[in-house]
C-alpha positions in Angstrom: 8.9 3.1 37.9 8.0 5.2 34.8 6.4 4.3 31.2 8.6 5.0 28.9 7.0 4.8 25.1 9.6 4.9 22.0 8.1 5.8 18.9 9.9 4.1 16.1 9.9 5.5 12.5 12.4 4.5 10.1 12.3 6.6 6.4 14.5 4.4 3.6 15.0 6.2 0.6 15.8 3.8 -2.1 16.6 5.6 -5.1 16.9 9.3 -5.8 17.6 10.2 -9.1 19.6 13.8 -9.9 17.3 15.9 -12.8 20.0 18.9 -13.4 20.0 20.9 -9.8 16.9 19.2 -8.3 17.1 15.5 -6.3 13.8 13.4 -7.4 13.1 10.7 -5.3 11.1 7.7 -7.5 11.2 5.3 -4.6 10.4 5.2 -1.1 10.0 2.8 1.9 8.8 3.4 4.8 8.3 1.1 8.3 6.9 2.0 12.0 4.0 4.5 11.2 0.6 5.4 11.7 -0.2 7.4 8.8 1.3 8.3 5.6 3.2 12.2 5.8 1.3 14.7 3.7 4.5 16.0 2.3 4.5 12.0 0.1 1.8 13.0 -1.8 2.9 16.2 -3.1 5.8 14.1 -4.8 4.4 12.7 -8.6 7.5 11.5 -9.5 7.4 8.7 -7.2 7.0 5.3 -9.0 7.3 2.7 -6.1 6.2 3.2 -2.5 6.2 0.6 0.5 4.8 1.2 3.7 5.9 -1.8 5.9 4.0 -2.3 9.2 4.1 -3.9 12.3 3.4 -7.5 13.5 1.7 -7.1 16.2 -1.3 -9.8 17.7 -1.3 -8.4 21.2 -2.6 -4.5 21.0 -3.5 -3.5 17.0 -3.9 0.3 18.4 -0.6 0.5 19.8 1.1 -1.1 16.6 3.4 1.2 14.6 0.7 0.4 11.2 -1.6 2.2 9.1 -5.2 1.1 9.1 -6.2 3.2 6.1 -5.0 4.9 2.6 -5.8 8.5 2.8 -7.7 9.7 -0.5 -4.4 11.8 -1.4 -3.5 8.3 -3.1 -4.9 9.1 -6.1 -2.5 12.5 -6.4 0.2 10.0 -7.2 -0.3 9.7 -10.8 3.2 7.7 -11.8 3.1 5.1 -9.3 3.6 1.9 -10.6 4.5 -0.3 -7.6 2.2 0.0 -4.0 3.2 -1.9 -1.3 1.4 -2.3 1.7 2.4 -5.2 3.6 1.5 -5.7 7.4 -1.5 -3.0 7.8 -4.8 -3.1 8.8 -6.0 -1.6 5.5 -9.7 -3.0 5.0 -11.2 -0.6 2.2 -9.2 1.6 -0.5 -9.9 4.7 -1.2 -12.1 5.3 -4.6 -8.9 7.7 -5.4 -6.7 4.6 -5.8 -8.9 4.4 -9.3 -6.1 7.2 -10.6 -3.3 5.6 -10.4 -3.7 3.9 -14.0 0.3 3.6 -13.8 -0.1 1.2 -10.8 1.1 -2.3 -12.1 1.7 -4.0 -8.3 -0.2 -4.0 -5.8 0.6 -5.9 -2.4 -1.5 -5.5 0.5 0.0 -8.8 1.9 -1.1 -9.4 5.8 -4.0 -7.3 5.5 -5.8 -9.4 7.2 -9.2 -7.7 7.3 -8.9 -6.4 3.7 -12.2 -7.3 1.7 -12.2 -4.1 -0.6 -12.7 -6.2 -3.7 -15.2 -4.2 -5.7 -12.6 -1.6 -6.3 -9.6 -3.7 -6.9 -11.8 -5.4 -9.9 -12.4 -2.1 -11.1 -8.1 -1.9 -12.0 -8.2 -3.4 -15.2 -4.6 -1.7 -15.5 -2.7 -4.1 -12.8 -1.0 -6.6 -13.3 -0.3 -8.3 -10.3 -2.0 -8.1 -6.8 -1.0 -10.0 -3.6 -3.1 -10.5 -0.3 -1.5 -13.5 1.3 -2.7 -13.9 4.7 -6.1 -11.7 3.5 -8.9 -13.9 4.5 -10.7 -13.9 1.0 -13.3 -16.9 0.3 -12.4 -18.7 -3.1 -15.9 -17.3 -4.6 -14.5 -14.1 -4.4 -11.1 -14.6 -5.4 -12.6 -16.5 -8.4 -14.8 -13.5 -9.4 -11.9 -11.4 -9.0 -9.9 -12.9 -11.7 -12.6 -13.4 -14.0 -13.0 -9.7 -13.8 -9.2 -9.2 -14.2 -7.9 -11.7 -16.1 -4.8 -10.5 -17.2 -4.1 -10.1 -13.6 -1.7 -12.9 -11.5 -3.6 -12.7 -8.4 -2.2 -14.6 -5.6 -3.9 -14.6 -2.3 -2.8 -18.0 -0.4 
C-alpha cells in the first residue's frame, strides 16, 4: 500500500471585465492553498479578493490554508473587499496600511488572529468581521472606540 497525497487548488474568477483588447480581472476567489501566487499582486486592478481555506482540527500543517499575508498586500492599492475566511492568519502585515481603498475586511475563523493594533490603525474600513477570532470584549471595545465608524462584528 502507497500514500497517495492530492493537492487541491481551485482558482474562481468572478468577474473579468474587457478594457479595449486587454481582459482585467477586479475579482478573485481563491480556495485550497498555502500561499497567495506572486503573479496576484502584480494585478492593481483587482478590487475584491477571497482566499477561502480549509477546516481542518486534526493536522493545521497539512491543511490546504494560509497562515500569513505576504507584505506584497500593500501593492494592491484598489482593493476594496479582503476576505480571508478559514486561515491561520495571526498578524498582518504593516503593508496592509496601503490599502486605503479597503472597505471590508473578513478574516472570519482566524482563530488565532490578535493583530489588533494595526486593524485600529484603518480608519478607512468600514466593516471588519472575526467571528470565531478569540478576541476578549476589552479589546473588541477599544477597537471600536478607535474606529467608530466601523461595524465590527466578532461573535
Amino acid at each position: 500500500m502507497r500514500n497517495i497525497t492530492f493537492i487541491i487548488a481551485v482558482l474562481l474568477i468572478s468577474t473579468v471585465t474587457c478594457i479595449g483588447q486587454n481582459k482585467v480581472i477586479d475579482s478573485l476567489s481563491l480556495k485550497g492553498i498555502k500561499e497567495i501566487p506572486n503573479e496576484i499582486f502584480e494585478n492593481d486592478n483587482l478590487i475584491y479578493l477571497s482566499v477561502f481555506g480549509q477546516d481542518c482540527d486534526i493536522r493545521p500543517k497539512e491543511c490546504f490554508a494560509i497562515d500569513k499575508l505576504p507584505p506584497e498586500i500593500g501593492k494592491l492599492v484598489n482593493l476594496e473587499e479582503l476576505r480571508l475566511t478559514l486561515n491561520y492568519i495571526q498578524k498582518l502585515p504593516n503593508e496592509i496600511l496601503n490599502l486605503r481603498k479597503l472597505r471590508i475586511l473578513d478574516l472570519t475563523e482566524n482563530q488565532h488572529f490578535s493583530d489588533l493594533e494595526t486593524i485600529s490603525k484603518m480608519h478607512w474600513l468600514e466593516e471588519f468581521y472575526c467571528f470565531g477570532c478569540y478576541i476578549s470584549d476589552n479589546e473588541i471595545e477599544k477597537l471600536r472606540k478607535k474606529l467608530p465608524n466601523c461595524k465590527i462584528l466578532i461573535e
